[in-house]
N, C-alpha and C positions, 0 to 999 in steps of 0.2 A: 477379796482383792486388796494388798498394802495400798495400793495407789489409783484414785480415779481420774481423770482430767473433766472438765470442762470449758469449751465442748473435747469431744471424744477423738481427738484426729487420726487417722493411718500414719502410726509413727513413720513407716518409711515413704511417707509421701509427703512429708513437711514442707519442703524446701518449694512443691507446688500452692501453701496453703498459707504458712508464714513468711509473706514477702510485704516489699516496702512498694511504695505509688508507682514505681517505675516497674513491677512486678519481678526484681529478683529478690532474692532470699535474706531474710531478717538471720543471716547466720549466727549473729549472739544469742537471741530467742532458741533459734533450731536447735543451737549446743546445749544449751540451759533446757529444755524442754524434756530433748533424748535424755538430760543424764539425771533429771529427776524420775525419771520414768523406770529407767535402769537400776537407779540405785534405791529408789524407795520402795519397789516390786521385790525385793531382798529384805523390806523390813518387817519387823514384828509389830510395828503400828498401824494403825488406817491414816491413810491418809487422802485431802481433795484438795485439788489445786486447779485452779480459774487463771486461765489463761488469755490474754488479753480483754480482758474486765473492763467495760468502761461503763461509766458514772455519770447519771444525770446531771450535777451539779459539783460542785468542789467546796470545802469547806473554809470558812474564812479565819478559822484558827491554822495558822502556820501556813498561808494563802502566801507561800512569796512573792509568787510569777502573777498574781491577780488572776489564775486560771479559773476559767466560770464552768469545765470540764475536766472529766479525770479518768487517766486510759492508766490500768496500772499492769504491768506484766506479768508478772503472776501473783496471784493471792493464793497464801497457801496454808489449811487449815488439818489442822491435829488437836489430840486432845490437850494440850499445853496452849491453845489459841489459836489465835491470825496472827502470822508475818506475810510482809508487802514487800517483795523481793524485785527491785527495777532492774536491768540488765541494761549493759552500752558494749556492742561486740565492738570488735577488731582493735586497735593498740590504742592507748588511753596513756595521756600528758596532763601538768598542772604547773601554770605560772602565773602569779601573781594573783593568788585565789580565782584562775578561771581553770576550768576542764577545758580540756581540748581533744578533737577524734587526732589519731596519729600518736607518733614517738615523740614530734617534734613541733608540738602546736600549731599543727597545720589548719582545723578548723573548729572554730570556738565552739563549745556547746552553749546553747541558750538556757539551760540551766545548769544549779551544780546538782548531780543525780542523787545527792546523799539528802541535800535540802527535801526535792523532790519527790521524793518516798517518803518522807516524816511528813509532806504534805498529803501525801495520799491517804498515807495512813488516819491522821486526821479526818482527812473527808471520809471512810469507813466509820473510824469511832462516832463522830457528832452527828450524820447525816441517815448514812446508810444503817449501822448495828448501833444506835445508840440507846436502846430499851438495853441492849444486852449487859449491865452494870458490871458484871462477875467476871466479861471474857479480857484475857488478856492481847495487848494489840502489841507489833514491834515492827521492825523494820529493818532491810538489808539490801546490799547492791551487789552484785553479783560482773566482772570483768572476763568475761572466760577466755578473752584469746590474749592475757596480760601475761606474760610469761617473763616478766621480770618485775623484780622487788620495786615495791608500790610506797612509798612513805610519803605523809602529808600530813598538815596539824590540818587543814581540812577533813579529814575522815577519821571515822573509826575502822582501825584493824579488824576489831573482832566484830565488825559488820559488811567487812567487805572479803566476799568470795574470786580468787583470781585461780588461772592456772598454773603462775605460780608457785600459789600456796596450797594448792590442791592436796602436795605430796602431808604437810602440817596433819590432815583430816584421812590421812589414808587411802587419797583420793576417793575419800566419802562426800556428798555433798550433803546426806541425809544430818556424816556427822557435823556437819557446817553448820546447818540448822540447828541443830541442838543445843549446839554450842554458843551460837547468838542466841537463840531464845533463853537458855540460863545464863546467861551474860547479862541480859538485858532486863528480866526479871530479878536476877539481883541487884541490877540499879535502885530499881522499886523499891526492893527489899531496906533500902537505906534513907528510903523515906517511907517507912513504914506504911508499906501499902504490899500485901501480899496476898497472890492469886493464887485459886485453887484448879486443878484439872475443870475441862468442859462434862460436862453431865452430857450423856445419851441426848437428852431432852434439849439441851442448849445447841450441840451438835446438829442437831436436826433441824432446828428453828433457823441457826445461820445458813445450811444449805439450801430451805427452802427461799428463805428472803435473799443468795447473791443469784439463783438457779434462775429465776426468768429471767434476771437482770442482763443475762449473757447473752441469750437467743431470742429474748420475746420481744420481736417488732411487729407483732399482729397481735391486739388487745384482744381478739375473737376465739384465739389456741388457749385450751387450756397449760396449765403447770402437766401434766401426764402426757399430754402431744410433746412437750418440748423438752421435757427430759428426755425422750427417745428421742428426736427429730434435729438433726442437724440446722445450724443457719440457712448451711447453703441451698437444704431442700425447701427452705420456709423460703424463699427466693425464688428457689423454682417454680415454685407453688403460686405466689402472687405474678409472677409472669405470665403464668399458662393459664389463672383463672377467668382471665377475661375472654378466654374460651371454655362452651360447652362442652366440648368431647375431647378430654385428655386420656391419650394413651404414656401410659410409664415403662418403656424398659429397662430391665438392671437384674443384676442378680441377684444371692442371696445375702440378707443385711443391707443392703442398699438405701434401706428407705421408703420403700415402697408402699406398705402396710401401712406405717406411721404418714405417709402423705396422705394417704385415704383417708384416713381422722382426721387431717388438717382439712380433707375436703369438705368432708360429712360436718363439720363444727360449721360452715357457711353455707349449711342449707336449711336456711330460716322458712320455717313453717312451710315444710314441704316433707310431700310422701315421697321417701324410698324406701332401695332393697339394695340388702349387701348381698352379694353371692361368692361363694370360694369351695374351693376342690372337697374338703374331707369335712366330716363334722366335728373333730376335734377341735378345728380350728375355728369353725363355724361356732362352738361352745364357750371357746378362748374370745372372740371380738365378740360374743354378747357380754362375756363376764369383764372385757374392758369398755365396752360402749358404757354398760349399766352402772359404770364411775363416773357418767359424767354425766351432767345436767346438759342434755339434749334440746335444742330449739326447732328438731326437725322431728317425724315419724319413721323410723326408718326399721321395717322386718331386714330378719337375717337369715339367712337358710344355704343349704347347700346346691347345686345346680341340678343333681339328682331329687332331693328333697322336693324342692321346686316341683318338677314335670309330676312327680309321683303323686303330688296334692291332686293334680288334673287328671290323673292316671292310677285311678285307686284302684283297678282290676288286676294291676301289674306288682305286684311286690320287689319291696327293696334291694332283695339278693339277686332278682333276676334285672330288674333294670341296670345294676348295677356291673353285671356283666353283658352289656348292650355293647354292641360293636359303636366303632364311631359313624356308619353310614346308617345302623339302625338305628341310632338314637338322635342324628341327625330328622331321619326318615317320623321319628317319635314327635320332634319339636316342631316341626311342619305339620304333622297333621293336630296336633294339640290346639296351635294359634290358628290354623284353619275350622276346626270347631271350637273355640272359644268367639271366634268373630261370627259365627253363624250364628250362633246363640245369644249374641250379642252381651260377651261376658267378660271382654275383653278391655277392661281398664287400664292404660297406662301409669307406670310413677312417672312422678316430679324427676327423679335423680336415680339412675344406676349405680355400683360399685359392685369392681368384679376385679376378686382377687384371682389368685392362681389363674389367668385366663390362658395361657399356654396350655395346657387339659383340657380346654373348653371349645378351641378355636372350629376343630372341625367336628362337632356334635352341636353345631346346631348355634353357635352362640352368635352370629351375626343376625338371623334371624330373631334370635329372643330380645337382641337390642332394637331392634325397629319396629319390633309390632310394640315390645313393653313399654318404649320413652317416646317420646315429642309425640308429632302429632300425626295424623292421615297416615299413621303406622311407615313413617319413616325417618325413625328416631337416628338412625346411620347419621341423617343431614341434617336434621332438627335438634334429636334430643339433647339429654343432657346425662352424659356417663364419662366416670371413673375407670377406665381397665388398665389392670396391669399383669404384666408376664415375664417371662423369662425363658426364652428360646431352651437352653440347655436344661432344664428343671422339668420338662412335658415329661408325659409319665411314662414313654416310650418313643424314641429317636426312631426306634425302628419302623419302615414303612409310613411314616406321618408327615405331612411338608409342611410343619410347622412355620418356618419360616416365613413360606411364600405367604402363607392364611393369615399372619400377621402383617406383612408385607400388604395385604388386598384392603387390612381394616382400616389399616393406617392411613388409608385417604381419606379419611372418612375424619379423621383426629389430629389435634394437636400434639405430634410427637416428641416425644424427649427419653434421653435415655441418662442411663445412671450407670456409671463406669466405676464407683467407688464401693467396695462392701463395708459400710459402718459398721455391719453387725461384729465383725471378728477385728476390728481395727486397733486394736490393741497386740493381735498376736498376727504378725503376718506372715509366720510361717503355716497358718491356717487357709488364709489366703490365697498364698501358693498352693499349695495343695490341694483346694476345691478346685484350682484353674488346669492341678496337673493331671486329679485323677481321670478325666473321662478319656483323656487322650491314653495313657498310659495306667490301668488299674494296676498294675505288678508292680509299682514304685512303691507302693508300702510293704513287702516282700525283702525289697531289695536292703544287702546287706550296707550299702551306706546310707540309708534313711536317715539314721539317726545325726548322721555329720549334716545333710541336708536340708532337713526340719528337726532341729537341736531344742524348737518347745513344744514338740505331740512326743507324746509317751505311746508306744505300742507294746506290746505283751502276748506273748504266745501262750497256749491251751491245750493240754493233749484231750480234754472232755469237757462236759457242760458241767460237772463235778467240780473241776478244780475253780472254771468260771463265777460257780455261785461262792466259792470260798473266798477266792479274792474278791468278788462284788462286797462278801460280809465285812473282811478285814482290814480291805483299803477304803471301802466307800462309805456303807453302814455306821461300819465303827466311828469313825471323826464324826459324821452327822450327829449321832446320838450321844456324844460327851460333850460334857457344859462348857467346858473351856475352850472349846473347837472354834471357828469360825465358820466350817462348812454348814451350810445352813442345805439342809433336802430340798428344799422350794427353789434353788438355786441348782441342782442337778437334776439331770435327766436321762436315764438309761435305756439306750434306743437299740433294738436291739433287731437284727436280720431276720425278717418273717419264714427263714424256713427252721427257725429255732425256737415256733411257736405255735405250730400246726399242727400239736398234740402228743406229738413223736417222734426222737431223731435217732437214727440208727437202732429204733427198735429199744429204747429206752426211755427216760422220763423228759420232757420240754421244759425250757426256761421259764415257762409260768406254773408248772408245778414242785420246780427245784425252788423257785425265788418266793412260795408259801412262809414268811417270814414275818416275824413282828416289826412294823415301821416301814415295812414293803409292801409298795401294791400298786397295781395293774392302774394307769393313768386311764380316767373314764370321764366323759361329759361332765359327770357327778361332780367331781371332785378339779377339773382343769383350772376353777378358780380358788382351791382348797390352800390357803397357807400353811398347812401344819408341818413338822420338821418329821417331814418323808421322803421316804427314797421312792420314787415315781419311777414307773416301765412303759415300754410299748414298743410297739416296731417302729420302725424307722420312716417306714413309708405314711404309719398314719401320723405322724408329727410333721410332715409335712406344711412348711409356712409360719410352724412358731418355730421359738427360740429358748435355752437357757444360759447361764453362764458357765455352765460347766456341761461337757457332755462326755458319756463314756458309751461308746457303740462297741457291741458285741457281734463280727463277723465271719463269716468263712471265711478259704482265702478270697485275697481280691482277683477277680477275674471279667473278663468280659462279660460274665450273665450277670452280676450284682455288683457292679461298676456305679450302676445309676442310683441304687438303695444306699452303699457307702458315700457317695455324693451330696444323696440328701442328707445325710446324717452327718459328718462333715459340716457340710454349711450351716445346721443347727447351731452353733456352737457360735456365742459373744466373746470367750477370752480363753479356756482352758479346754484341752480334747486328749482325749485319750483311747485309743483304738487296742481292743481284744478281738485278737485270733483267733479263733478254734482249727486246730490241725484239721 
């Protein structure tokens, strides 16, 4: 990806996210934001940019305003350095060396913005990155709704972006950037001080030292919760803690998972159990719990896995196609002889992912006898559940709803209206919200005017399928100069194209027998190496990559909900294959 943010917002929800005390819209920021987002997602650079950054301290080199604090608008980092880019929207005036908001000096600014960014930047170089000797630092102001010629011995032109001068850069802002950055490094250049590109190494070192500085206001979250984990959930989170039994609703990308580790991280020496739908993913949160220096005990297992410890008579393939009245029928008589036998231990703390699949087999019962105390952990204990109405693993016949609806008295409910996970592409967005309603919308011949960034692609066989998996996907992973890293895709693919045999020919896991290819397994879910990873769609359920390409029939009412979930898989980039 050319472009990441920090934090990650729903480009087209800005105007909810970036506002001023009175709560409307910081539209200079929103324009500046979109159109870095836009324009440097087209580039051949990486690039990260921190977006309202503030600063423990301020430095006292170039301190005009005596500010003891420093909110800077974006910082924004490439291999050529740090620039400190401040913004001032709507029309922009200068008389008698003051700025002023308006055409016509209508109300003073309390600084001049040009001073004010050579102050920030300071406070970065001496406070914050000051080990960093090598990296180059600059600075720029940015006007966007200035649309007429800007002249002042006050400023430097070639550090100030208007819409104006938009047309100057080709309405590139990227080349805006560039242009001040070697502007400004030739300054240097004539006092003999010159910088070289950032090293991998230096690169990494500055993300990790401005990364908590954005979102960490809980000293107990590690750096790994809070790259994933929004502000506003870390909010949620400190709200709701002062309650025992928090239920989360949201969809997919919302947060949900990543709240759960913010929970799990404040439960000081105490026993729990994470519980979640499949064991893929059950394999995925040990191999991310086991990064982190844990203060708590906490097993992890699947909800099936679980009963099956108690129920060794019963094997995996048959429990695992238990109705949900019989495996209700299963968890009932389990904690009825565990309590006779007197074998019946409570944990300290629940966590219960995917609980939507869980609701009616049995899982209000497993909360109450496994947490608090006199086996009525409903009112006592202390658990984590979270779900997702639309995500159960069949709509059909299930009243998911109401079963969520009965727990929930029992919890401190909240819900989550935002998908972080795909916030960056919100035509992904749309599209998880339009398929259940309507599956034939990816058929339909104006899709592509529709959602203009999912690519689909048609298939007359599983032949031509594994051809384009080798030549569009394979290929870039396995060239040096690529960017596409394997560990970053994931090819998910419709389980009736993996059941050994389709139209009496060979299946996706005997076509896709290829070097750098292979079958996603427990084994390997925490495996970095530069692979191209498979699986169905249904057992990836509750992780995530940044890229996903789903391989499926047409879409129709019977695999409406498998496209769904695959779909919502997806952080930034999707790509959907058809098979006629």
């Amino acid at each position: 990806m050319p472009v990441y943010f920090h934090p990650n917002n729903p480009i087209d929800a800005l105007e909810t996210i970036i506002v001023k005390e009175d709560g409307s819209p910081l539209q200079g920021e929103i324009d500046i934001y979109r159109k870095l987002w836009n324009d440097l997602n087209k580039s051949d650079l990486d690039w990260d940019i921190w977006h309202d950054l503030k600063l423990p301290e301020h430095s006292d080199h170039f301190n005009y305003y005596k500010k003891t604090s420093s909110q800077i608008d974006f910082l924004i980092l490439s291999k050529y350095g740090i620039m400190v880019l401040e913004v001032k929207g709507g029309y922009i005036s200068v008389m008698d060396n003051i700025f002023y908001y308006g055409k016509n000096y209508e109300t003073p600014m309390k600084q001049n913005p040009f001073k004010q960014v050579e102050g920030y930047k300071f406070t970065l170089k001496d406070n914050i990155l000051n080990n960093l000797k090598n990296c180059f630092f600059c600075e720029a102001v940015a006007f966007p709704h200035v649309d007429y010629s800007f002249d002042s011995k006050l400023i430097d032109p070639n550090l100030l972006w208007t819409k104006y001068k938009a047309d100057t850069f080709d309405n590139s802002i990227e080349k805006f950037l560039l242009n001040a950055i070697t502007y400004s490094k030739n300054k240097h250049k004539k006092h003999f001080r010159n910088y070289e590109n950032l090293t991998l190494k230096e690169y990494s070192v500055i993300k990790k030292i401005l990364s908590p500085k954005i979102s960490d206001r809980n000293p107990n979250n590690s750096i790994n919760t809070l790259e994933w984990l929004g502000i506003q959930n870390i909010e949620i989170l400190e709200g709701l803690f002062k309650n025992q039994r928090i239920l989360i609703e949201g969809p997919p990308g919302s947060g949900k998972t990543t709240l759960s580790k913010a929970f799990i991280d404040k439960q000081h020496n105490k026993k729990g159990i994470y519980l979640c739908w499949n064991s893929l993913l059950m394999y995925y949160i040990k191999s991310l719990l086991g990064q982190r220096i844990l203060s708590c005990n906490i097993e992890i297992t699947t909800y099936f896995r679980f009963f099956q410890m108690y129920n060794s008579e019963i094997d995996y393939a048959t429990l695992s196609n238990f109705t949900e009245n019989e495996f209700y029928e299963l968890v009932k008589d389990t904690i009825s002889r565990l309590e006779h036998e007197k074998r019946l231990y409570p944990y300290d703390f629940i966590v219960v992912d995917e609980a939507q699949d869980l609701f009616d087999r049995g899982l209000d019962l497993f909360i109450n006898s496994f947490s608090g105390y006199n086996r009525k952990g409903l009112l006592n204990g202390c658990s984590f559940v979270m779900y997702d109405v639309d995500q159960s693993y069949s709509n059909s016949g299930r009243n998911i709803s109401e079963l969520a609806d009965l727990i929930s008295e029992y919890y401190s409910h909240f819900k989550l209206n935002e998908v972080k996970r795909s916030a960056q592409n919100p035509d992904i967005r749309k599209l998880s919200s339009d398929i259940l309603d309507n599956p034939s919308i990816i058929s339909h011949s104006n899709f592509e005017n529709q959602y203009p960034n999912i690519s689909v692609i048609y298939h007359d066989d599983l032949q031509r399928v594994k051809r384009h998996i080798v030549k569009n996907i394979l290929t870039p992973i396995r060239e040096v100069d690529s960017s596409l890293r394997g560990n970053d895709c994931a090819l998910l693919i419709e389980s009736t194209f993996l059941k050994g045999s389709y139209k009496g020919k060979e299946d996706l896991r005997e076509l896709l027998i290829i070097k750098d290819i292979e079958e996603l397994f427990d084994s390997n879910i925490g495996d970095t190496a530069n692979k191209l990873r498979y699986t169905s769609i249904l057992k990836f359920k509750g992780l995530e990559k940044k890229n996903v390409y789903l391989v499926i029939s047409k879409p129709s009412e019977i695999n409406k909900y498998e496209i769904f979930v695959g779909i919502t898989r997806t952080m930034l980039n999707l790509e959907i294959n058809i098979v006629k």
